[in-house]
PDB file of N, CA, C and O in Angstrom:
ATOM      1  N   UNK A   1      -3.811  -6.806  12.149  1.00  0.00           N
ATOM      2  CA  UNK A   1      -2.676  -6.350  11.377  1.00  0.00           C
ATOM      3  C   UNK A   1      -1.539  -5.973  12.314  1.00  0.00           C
ATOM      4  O   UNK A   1      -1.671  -5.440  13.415  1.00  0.00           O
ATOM      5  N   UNK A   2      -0.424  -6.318  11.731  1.00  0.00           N
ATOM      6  CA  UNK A   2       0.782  -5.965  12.924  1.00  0.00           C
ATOM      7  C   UNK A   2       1.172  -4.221  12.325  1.00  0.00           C
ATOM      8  O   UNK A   2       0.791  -3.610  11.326  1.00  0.00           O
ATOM      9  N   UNK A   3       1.960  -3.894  13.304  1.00  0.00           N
ATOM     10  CA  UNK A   3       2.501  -2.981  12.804  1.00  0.00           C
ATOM     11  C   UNK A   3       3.522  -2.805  11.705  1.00  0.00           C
ATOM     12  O   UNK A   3       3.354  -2.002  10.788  1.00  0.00           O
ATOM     13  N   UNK A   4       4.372  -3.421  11.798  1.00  0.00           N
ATOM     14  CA  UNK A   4       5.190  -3.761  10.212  1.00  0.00           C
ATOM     15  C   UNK A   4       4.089  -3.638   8.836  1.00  0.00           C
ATOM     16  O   UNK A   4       4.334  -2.947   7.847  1.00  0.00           O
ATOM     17  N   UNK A   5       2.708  -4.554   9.042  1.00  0.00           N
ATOM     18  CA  UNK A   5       2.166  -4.464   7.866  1.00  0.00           C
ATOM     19  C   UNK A   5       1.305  -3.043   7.661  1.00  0.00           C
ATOM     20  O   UNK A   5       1.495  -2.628   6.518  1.00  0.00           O
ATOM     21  N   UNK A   6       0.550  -2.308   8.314  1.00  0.00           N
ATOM     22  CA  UNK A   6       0.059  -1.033   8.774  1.00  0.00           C
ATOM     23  C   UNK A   6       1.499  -0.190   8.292  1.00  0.00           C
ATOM     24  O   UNK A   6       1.243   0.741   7.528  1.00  0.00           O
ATOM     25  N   UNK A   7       2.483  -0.307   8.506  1.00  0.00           N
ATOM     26  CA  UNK A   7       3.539   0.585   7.977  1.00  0.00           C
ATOM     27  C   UNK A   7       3.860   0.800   6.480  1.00  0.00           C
ATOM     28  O   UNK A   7       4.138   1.795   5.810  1.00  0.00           O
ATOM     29  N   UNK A   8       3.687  -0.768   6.165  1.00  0.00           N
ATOM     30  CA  UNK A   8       4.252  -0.759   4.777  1.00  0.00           C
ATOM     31  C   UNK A   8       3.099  -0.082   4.070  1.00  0.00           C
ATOM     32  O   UNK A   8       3.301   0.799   3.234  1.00  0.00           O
ATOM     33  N   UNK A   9       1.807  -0.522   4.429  1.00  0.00           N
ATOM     34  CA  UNK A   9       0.605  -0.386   3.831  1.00  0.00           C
ATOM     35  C   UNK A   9       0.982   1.505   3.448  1.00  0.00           C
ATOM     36  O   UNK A   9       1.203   2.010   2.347  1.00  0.00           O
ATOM     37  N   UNK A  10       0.937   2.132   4.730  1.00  0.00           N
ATOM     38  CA  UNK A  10       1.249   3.534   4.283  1.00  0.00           C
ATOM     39  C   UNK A  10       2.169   3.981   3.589  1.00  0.00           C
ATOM     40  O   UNK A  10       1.838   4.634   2.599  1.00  0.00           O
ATOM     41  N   UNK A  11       3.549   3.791   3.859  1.00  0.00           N
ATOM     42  CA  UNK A  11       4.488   3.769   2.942  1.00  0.00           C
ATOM     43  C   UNK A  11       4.170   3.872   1.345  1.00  0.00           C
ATOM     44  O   UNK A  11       4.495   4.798   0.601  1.00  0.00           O
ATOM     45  N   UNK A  12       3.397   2.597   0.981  1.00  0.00           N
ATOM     46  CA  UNK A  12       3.316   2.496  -0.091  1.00  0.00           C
ATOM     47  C   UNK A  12       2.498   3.424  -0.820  1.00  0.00           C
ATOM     48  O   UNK A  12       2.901   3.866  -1.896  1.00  0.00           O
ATOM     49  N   UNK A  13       0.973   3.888  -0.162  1.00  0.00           N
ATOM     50  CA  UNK A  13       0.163   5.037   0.097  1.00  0.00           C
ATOM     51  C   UNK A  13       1.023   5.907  -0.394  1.00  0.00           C
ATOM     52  O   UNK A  13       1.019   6.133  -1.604  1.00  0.00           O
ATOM     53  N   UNK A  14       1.883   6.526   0.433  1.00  0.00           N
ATOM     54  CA  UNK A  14       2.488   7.741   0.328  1.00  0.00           C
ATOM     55  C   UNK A  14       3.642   8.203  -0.805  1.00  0.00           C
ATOM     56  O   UNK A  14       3.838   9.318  -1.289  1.00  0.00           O
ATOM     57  N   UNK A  15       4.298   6.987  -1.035  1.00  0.00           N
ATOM     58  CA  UNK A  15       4.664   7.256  -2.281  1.00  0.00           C
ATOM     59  C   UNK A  15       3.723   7.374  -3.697  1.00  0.00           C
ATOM     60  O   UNK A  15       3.835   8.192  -4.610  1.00  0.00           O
ATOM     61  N   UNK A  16       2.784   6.289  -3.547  1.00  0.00           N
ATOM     62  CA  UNK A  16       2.310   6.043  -4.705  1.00  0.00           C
ATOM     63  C   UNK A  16       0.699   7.610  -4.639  1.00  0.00           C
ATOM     64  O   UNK A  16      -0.338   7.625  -5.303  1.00  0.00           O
ATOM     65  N   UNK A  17       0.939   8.118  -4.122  1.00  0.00           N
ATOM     66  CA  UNK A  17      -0.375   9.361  -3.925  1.00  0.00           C
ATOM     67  C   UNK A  17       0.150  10.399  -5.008  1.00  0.00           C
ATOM     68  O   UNK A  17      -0.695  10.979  -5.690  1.00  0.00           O
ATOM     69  N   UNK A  18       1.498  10.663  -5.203  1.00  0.00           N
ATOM     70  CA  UNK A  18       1.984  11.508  -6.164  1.00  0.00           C
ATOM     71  C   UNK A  18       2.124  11.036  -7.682  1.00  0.00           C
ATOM     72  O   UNK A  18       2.195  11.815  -8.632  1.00  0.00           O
ATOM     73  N   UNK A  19       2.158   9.479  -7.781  1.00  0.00           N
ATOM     74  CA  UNK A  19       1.885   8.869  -9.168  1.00  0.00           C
ATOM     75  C   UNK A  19       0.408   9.489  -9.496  1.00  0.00           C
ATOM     76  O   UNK A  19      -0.429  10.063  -8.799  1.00  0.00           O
ATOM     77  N   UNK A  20       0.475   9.082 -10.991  1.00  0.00           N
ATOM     78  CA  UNK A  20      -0.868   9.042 -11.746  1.00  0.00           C
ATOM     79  C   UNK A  20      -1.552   7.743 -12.124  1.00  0.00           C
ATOM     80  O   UNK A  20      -2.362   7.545 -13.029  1.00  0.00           O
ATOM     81  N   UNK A  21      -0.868   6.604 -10.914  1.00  0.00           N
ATOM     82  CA  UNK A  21      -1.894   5.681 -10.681  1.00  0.00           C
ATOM     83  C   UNK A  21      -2.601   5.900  -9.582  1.00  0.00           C
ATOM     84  O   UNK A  21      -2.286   6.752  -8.751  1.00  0.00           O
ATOM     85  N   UNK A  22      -3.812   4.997  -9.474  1.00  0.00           N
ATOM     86  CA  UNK A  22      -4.319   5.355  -7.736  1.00  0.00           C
ATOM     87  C   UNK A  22      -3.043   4.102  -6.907  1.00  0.00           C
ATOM     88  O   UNK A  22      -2.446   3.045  -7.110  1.00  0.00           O
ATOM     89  N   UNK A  23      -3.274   5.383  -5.734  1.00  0.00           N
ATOM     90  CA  UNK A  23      -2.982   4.944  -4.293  1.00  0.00           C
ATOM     91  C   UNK A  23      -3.639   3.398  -4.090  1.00  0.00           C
ATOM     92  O   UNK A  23      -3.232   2.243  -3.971  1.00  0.00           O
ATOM     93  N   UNK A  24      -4.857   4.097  -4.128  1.00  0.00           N
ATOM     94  CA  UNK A  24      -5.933   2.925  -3.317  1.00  0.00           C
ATOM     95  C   UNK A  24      -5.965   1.063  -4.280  1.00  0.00           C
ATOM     96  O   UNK A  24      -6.389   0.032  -3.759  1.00  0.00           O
ATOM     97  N   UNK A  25      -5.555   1.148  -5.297  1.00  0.00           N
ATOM     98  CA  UNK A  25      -5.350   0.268  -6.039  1.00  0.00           C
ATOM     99  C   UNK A  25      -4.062  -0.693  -4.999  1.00  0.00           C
ATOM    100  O   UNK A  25      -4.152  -1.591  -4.162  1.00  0.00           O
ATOM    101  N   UNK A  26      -2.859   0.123  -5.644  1.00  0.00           N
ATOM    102  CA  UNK A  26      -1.845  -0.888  -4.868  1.00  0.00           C
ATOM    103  C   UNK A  26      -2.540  -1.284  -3.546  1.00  0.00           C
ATOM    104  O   UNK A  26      -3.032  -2.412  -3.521  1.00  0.00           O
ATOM    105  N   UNK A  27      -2.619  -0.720  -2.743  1.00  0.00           N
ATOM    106  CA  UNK A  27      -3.059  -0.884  -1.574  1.00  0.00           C
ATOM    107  C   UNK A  27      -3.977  -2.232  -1.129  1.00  0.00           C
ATOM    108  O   UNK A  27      -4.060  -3.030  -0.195  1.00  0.00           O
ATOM    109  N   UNK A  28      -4.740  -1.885  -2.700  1.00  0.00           N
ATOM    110  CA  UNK A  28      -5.811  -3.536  -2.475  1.00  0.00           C
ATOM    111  C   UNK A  28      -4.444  -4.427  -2.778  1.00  0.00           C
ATOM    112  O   UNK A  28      -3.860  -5.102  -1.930  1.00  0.00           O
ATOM    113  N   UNK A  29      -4.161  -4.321  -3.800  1.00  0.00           N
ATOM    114  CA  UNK A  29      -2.945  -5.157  -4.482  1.00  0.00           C
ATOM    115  C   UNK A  29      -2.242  -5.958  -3.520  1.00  0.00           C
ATOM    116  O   UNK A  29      -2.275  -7.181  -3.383  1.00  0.00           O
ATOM    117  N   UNK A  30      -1.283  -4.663  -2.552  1.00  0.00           N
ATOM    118  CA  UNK A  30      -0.366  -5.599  -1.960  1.00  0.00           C
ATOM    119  C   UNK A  30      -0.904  -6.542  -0.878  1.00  0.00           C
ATOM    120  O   UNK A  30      -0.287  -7.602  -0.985  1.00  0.00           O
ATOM    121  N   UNK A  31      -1.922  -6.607   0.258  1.00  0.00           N
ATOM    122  CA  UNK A  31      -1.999  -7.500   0.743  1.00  0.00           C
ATOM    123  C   UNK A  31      -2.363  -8.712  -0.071  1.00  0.00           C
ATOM    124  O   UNK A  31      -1.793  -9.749   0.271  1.00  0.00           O
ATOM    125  N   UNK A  32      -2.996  -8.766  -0.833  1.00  0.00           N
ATOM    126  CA  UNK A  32      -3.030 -10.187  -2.014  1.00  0.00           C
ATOM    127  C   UNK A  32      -1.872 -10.615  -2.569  1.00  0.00           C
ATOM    128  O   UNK A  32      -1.908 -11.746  -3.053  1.00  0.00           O
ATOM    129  N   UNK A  33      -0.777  -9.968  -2.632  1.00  0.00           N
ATOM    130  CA  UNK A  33       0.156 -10.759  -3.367  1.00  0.00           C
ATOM    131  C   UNK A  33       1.361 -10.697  -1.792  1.00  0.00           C
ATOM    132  O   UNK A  33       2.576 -10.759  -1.975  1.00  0.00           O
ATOM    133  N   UNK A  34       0.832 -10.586  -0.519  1.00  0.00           N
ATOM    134  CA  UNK A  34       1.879 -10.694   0.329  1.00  0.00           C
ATOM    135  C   UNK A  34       1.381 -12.105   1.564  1.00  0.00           C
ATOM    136  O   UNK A  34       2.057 -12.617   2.456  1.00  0.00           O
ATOM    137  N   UNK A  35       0.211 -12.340   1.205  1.00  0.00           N
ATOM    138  CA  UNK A  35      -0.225 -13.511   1.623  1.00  0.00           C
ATOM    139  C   UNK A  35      -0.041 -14.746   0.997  1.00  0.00           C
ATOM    140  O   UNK A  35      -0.505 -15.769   1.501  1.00  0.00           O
TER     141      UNK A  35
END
């Protein structure tokens, strides 16, 4: 993993930890729809 993708990965983590969806969902999510 580069760092750009390790970044976004958290990013997205960190916003989405205060929703009342899971975190860990997107997380699977986005590398599948960024490949």
């Amino acid at each position: 993993m580069t760092f750009y993708h390790l970044f976004t990965l958290a990013l997205i983590q960190g916003i989405t930890e205060f929703l009342p969806v899971s975190s860990s969902g997107h997380l699977i999510l986005l590398p599948r729809l960024t490949n």
